[in-house]
C-alpha positions as a Markdown table, in Angstrom:
| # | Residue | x | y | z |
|---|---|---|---|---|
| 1 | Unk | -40.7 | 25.4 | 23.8 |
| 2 | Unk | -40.6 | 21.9 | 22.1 |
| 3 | Unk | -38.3 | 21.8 | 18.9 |
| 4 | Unk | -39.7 | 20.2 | 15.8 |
| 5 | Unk | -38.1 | 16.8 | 15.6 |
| 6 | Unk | -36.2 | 17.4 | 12.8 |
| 7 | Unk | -34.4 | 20.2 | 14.0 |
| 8 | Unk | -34.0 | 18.2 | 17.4 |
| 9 | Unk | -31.9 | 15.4 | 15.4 |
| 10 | Unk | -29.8 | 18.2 | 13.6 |
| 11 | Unk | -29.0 | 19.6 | 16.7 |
| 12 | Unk | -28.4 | 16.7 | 18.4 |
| 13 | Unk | -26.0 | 15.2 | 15.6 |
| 14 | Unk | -24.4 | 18.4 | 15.1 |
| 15 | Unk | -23.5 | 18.0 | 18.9 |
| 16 | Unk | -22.3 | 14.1 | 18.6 |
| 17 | Unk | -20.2 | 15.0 | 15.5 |
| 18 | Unk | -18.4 | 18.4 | 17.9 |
| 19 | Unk | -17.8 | 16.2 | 20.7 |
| 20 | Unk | -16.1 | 13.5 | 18.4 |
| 21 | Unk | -14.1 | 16.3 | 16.9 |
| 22 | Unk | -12.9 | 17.3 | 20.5 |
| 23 | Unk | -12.2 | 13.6 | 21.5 |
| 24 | Unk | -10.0 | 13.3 | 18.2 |
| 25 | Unk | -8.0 | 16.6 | 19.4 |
| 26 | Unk | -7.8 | 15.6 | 22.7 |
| 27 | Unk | -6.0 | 12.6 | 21.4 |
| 28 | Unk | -3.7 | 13.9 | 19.1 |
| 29 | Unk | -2.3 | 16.3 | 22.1 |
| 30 | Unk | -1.7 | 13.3 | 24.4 |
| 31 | Unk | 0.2 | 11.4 | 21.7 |
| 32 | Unk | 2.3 | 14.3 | 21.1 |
| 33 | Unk | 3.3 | 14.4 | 24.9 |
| 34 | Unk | 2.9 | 10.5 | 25.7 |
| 35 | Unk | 6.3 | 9.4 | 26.8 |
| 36 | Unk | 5.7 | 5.9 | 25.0 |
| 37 | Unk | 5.8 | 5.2 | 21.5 |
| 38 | Unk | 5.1 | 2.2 | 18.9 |
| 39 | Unk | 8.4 | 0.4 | 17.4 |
| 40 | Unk | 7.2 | 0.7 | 13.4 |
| 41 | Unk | 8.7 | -2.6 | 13.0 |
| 42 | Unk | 8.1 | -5.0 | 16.1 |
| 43 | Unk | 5.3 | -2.7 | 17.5 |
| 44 | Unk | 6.6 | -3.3 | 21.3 |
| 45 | Unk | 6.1 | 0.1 | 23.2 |
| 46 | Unk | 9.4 | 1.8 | 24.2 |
| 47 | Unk | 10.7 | 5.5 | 25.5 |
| 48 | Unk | 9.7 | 8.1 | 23.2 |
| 49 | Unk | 13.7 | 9.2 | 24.0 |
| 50 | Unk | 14.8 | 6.0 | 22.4 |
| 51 | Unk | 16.2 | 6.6 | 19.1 |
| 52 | Unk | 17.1 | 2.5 | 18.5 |
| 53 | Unk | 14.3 | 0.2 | 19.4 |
| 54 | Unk | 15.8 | -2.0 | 22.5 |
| 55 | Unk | 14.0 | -4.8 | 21.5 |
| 56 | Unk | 14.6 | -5.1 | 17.6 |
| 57 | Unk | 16.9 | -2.8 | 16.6 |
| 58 | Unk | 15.5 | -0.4 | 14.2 |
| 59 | Unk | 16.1 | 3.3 | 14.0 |
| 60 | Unk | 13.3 | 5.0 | 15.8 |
| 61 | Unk | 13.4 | 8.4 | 14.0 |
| 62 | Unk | 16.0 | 10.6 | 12.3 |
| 63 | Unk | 15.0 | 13.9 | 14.3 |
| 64 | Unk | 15.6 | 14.9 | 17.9 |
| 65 | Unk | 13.3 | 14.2 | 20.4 |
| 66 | Unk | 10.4 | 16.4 | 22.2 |
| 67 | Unk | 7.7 | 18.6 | 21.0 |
| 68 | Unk | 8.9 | 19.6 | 17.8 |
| 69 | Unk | 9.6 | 15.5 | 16.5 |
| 70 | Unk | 6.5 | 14.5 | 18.3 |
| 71 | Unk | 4.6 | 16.9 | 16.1 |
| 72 | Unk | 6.3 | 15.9 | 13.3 |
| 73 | Unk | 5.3 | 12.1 | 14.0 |
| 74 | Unk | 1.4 | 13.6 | 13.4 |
| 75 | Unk | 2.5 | 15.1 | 10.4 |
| 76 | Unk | 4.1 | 12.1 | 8.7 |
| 77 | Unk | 3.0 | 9.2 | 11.4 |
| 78 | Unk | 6.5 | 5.9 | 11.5 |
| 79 | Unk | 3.2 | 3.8 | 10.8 |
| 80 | Unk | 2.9 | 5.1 | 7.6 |
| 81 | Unk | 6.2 | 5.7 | 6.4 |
| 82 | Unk | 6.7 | 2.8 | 4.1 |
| 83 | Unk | 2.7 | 3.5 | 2.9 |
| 84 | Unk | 4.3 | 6.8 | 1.2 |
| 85 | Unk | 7.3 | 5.5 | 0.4 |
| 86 | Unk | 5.6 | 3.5 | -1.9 |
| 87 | Unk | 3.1 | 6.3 | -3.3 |
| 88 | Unk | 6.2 | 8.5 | -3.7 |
| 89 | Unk | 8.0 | 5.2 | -5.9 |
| 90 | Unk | 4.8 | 4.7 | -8.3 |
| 91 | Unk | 4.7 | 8.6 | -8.4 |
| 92 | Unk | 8.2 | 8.8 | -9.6 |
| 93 | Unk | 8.0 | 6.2 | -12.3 |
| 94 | Unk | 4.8 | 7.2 | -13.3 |
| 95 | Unk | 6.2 | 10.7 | -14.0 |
| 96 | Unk | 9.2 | 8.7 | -15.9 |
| 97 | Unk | 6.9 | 6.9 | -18.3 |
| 98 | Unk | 5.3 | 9.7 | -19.1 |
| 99 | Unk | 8.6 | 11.7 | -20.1 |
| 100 | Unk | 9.7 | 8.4 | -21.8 |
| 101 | Unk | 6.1 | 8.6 | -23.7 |
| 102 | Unk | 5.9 | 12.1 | -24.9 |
| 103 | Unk | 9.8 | 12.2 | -25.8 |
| 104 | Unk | 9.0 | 8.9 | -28.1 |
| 105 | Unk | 5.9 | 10.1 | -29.6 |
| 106 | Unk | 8.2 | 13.7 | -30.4 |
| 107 | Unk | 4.6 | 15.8 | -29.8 |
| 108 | Unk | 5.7 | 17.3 | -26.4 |
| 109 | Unk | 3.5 | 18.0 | -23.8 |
| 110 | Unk | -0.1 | 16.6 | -24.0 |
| 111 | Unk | -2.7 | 15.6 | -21.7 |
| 112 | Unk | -3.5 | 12.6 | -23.0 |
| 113 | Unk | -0.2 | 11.3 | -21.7 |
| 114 | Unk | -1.3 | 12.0 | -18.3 |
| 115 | Unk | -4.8 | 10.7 | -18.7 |
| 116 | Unk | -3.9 | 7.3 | -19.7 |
| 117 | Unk | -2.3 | 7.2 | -23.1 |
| 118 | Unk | 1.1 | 6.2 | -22.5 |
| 119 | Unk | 1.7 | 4.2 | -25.0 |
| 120 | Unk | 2.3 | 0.6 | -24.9 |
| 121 | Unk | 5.6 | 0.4 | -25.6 |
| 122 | Unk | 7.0 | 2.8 | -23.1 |
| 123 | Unk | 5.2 | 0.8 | -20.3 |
| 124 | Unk | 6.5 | -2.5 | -21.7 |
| 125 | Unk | 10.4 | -0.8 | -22.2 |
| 126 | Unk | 9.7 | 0.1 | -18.6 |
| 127 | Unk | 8.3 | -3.1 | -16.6 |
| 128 | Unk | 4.7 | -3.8 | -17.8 |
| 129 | Unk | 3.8 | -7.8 | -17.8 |
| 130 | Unk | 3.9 | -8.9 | -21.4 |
| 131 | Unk | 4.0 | -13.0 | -21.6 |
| 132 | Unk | 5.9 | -13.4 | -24.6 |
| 133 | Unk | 9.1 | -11.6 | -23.1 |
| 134 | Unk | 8.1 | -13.6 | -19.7 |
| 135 | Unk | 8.5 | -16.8 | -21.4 |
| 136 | Unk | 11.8 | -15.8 | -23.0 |
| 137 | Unk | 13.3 | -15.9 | -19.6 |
| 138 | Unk | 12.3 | -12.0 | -18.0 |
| 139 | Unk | 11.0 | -13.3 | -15.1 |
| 140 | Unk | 11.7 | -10.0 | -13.2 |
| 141 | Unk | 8.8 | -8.7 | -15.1 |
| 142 | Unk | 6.8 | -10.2 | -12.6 |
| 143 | Unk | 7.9 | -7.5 | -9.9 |
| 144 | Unk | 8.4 | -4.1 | -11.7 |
| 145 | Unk | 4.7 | -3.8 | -13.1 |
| 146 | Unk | 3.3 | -3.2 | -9.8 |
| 147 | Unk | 5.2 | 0.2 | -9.3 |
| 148 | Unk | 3.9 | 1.1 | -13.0 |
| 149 | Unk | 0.9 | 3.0 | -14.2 |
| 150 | Unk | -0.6 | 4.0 | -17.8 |
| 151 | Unk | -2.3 | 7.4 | -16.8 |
| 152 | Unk | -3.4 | 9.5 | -13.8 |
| 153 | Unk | -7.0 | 8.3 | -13.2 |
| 154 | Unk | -4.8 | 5.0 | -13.1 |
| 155 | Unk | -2.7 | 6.1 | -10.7 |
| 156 | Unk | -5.1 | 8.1 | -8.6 |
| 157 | Unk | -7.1 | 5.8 | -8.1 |
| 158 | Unk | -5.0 | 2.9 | -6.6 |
| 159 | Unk | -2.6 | 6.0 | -4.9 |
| 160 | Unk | -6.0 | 6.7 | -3.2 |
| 161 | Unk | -6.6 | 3.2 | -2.0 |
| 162 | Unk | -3.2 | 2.9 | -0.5 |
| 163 | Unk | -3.3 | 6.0 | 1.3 |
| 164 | Unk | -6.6 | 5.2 | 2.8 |
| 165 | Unk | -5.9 | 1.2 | 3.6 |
| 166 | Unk | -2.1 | 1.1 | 3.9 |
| 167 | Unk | -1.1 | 3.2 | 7.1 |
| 168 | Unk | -4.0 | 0.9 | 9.0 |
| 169 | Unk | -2.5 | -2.3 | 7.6 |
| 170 | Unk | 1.2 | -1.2 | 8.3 |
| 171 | Unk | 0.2 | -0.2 | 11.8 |
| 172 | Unk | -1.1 | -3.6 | 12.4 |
| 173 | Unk | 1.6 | -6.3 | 10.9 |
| 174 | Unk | 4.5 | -3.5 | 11.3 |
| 175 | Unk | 6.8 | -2.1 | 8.8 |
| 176 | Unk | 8.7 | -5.4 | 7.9 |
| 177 | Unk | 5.7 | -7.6 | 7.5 |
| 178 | Unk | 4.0 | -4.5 | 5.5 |
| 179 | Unk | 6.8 | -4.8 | 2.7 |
| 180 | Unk | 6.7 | -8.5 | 2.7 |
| 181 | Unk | 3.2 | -8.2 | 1.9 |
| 182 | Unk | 2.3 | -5.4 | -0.4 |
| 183 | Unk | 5.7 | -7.1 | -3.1 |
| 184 | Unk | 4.5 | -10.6 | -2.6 |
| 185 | Unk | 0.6 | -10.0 | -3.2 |
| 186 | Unk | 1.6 | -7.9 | -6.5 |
| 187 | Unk | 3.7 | -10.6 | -7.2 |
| 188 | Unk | 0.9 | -12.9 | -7.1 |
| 189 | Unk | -1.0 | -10.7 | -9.2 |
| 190 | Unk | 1.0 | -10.2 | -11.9 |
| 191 | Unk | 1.1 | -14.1 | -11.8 |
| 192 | Unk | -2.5 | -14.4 | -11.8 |
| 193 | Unk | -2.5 | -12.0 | -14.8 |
| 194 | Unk | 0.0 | -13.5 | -16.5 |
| 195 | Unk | -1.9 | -16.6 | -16.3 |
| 196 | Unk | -5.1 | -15.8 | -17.0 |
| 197 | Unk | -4.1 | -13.7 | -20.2 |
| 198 | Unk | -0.4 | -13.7 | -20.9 |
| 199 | Unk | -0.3 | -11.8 | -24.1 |
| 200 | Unk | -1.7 | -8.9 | -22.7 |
| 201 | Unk | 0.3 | -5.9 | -21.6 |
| 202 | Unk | -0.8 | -5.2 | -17.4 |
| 203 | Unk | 0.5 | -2.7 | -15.1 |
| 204 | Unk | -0.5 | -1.1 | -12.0 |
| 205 | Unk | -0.5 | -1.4 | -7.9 |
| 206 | Unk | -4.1 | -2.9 | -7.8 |
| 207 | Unk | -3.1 | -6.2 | -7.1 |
| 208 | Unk | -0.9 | -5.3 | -4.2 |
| 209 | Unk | -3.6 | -3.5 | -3.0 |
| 210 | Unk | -6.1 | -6.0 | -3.0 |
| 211 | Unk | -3.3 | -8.3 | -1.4 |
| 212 | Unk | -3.7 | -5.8 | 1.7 |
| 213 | Unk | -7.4 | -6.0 | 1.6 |
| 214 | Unk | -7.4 | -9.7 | 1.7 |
| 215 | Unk | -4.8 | -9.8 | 4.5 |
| 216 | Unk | -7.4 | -7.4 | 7.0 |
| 217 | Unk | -10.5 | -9.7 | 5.8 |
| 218 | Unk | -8.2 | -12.9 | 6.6 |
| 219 | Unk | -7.4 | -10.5 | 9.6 |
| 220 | Unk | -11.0 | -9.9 | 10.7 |
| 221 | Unk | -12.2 | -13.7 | 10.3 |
| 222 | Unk | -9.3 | -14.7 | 12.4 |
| 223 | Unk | -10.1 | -12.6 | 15.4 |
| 224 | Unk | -14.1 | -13.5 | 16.0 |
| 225 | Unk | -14.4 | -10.2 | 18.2 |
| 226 | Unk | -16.5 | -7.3 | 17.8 |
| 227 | Unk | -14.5 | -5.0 | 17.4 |
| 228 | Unk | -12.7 | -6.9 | 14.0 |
| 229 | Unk | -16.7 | -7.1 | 13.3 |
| 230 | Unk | -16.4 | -3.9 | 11.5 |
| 231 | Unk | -12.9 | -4.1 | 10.3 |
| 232 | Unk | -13.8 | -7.6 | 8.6 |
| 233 | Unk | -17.0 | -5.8 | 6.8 |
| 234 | Unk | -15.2 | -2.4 | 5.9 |
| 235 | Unk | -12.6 | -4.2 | 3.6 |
| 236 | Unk | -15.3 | -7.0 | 2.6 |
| 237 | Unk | -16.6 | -3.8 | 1.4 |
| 238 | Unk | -13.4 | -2.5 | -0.5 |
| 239 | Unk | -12.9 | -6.0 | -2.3 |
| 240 | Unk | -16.5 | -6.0 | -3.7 |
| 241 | Unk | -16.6 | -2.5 | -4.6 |
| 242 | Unk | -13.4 | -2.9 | -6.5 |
| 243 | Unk | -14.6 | -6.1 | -8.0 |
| 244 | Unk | -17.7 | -5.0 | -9.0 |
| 245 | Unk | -15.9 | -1.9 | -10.8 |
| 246 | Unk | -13.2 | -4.1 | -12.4 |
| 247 | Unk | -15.8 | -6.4 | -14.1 |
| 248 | Unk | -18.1 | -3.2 | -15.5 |
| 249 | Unk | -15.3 | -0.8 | -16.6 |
| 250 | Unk | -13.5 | -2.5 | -19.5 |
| 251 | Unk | -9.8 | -2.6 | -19.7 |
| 252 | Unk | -9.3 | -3.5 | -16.3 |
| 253 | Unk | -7.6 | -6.3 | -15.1 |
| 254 | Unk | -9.4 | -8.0 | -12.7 |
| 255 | Unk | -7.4 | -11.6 | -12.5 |
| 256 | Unk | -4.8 | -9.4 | -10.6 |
| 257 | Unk | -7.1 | -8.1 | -8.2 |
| 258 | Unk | -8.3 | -11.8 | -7.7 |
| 259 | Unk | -4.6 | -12.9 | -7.7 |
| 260 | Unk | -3.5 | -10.2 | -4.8 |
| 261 | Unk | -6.3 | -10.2 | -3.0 |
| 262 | Unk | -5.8 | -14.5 | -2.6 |
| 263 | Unk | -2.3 | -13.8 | -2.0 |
| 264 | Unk | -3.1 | -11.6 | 0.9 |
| 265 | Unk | -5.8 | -13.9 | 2.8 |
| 266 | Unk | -2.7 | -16.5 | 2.4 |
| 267 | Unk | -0.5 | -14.5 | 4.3 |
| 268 | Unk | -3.2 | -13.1 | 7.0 |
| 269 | Unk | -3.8 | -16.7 | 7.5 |
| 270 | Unk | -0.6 | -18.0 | 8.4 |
| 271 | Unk | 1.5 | -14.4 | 9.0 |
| 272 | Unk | 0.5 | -13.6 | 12.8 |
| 273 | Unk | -0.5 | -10.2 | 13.2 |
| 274 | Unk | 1.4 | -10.2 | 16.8 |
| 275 | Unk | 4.4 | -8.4 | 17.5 |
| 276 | Unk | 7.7 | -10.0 | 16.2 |
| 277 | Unk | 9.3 | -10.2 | 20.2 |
| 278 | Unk | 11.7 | -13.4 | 19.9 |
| 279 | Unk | 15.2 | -12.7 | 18.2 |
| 280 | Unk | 14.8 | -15.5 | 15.8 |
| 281 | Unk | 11.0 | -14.0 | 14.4 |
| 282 | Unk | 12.3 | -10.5 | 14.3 |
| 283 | Unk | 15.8 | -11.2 | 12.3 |
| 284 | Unk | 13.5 | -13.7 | 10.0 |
| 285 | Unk | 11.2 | -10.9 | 9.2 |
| 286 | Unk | 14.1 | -8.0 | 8.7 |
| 287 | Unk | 15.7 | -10.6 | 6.5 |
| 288 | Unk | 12.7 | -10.8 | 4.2 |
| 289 | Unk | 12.5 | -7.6 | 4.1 |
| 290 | Unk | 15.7 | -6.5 | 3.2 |
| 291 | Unk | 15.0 | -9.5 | 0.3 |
| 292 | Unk | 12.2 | -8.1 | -1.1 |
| 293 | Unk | 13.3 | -4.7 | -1.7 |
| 294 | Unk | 16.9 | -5.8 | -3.2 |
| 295 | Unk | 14.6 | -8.2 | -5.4 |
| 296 | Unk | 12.4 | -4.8 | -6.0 |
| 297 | Unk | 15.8 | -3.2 | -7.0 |
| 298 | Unk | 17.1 | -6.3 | -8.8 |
| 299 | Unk | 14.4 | -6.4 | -11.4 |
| 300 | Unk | 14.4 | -2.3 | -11.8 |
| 301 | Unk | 18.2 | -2.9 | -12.5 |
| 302 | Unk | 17.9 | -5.7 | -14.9 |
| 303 | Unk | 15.2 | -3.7 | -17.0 |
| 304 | Unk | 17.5 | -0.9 | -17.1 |
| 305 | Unk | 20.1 | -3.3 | -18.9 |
| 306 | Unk | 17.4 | -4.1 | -21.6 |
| 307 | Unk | 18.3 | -2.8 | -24.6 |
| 308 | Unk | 15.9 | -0.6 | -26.1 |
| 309 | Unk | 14.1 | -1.8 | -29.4 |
């Protein structure tokens, strides 16, 4: 009996999309009994045993080898560990403003301060970009508004875009290159913001973000294959869509997208997405590192010592 054609490309479809489902199973079982494993921060391959990379130095994991930590890697992947590191740190604050909010405001509870009303001054008291205490010497401001967010569409939103985009882009540059980027293209687009407006108050992750999306597209012109054919479209894609979305929704700051994102194609461009294998590259990179997160801590610290107005 011949099947309408319709149900024909159902069926057959519904058979492509199984078979890719088994493929994808088949492959998580083999990683969780390869004997080889990924360094998170020089990406050479070493024993899955190893609990110091030979090559670089960094700690491998802090549980025991075998089935049990191999299944944990699938649970919370090394590639992605400094992706939710981050999500967890902008999670925290946000949760911080918000207490800070409804405590000043004296109304309690309200869900308006987790929509997107925290008021101004909390977010400034806390980190936000405001020019006029930039140009009076606060130039740490120009770090702690990218951990910072006003509400939770806020916040889901770019938490979304990191979880989606970050493990891929941390899996490709590694974990010390990752940091390096994601602080320095927020930087940038704070900069950018402050620029372009510096009286207004501007917080959030979206211009680290984009600083990752301009890295893959700086990534995807830079390796002229097909297979970075669809990499290079998919976060063309992203930048556009976000774009597009911070020009039509009002209230959105779209010089630090702009800002970011340049900052990333900078640092595609001229950061090799190669393994760091020579001593001198993979000490340069875990000095940077350890740099950007103290200056991270640094500016966290020194709006801590702000007195309150």
């Amino acid at each position: 009996m011949t099947l309408p054609p319709r149900l024909k490309w159902k069926l057959n479809r519904y058979q492509r999309l199984t078979l890719e489902k088994l493929e994808t199973a088949r492959n998580l079982m083999l990683s969780v009994w390869n004997r080889q494993r990924m360094c998170p921060a020089c990406r050479a391959l070493v024993d899955r045993r190893d609990s110091v990379c030979p090559l670089c130095g960094e700690r491998m994991r802090a549980v025991s080898s075998g089935v049990l930590g191999r299944s944990l890697d699938l649970v919370l992947p090394e590639q992605g560990r400094v992706t939710f590191i981050l999500l967890s740190a902008n999670l925290l604050l946000f949760l911080l403003t918000m207490i800070a909010s409804m405590e000043r405001s004296g109304s309690g509870f309200q869900g308006s301060s987790i929509m997107g009303s925290i008021d101004v001054l909390t977010l400034v008291r806390f980190g936000a970009k405001y020019g006029p205490l930039i140009q009076a010497g606060e130039w740490w401001r120009f770090v702690t508004p990218i951990f910072l967010h006003g509400g939770l569409l806020h916040l889901g939103f770019n938490s979304w875009v990191l979880y989606d985009l970050g493990p891929a882009v941390e899996g490709l540059y590694g974990r010390q290159k990752f940091v390096v980027l994601y602080v320095l293209s927020g930087i940038m687009g704070v900069l950018a913001s402050f620029l372009w407006n510096p009286r207004a108050v501007s917080i959030g992750a979206s211009g680290a973000v984009f600083g990752l999306i301009g890295a893959m597209i700086t990534y995807g012109y830079r390796n002229r294959r097909s297979a970075s054919d669809p990499v290079r479209g998919m976060f063309v894609r992203w930048a556009i869509y976000g774009l597009v979305f911070g020009f039509v929704v009002p209230g959105i700051d779209n010089a630090a997208h702009i800002g970011g994102m340049l900052g990333g194609m900078v640092f595609g461009w001229l950061v090799p997405d190669l393994p760091s294998l020579t001593q001198s590259s993979i000490y340069l990179w875990k000095a940077l590192q350890v740099m950007v997160a103290l200056l991270v801590l640094f500016s966290f610290m020194m709006i801590g010592l702000r007195p309150f107005e």
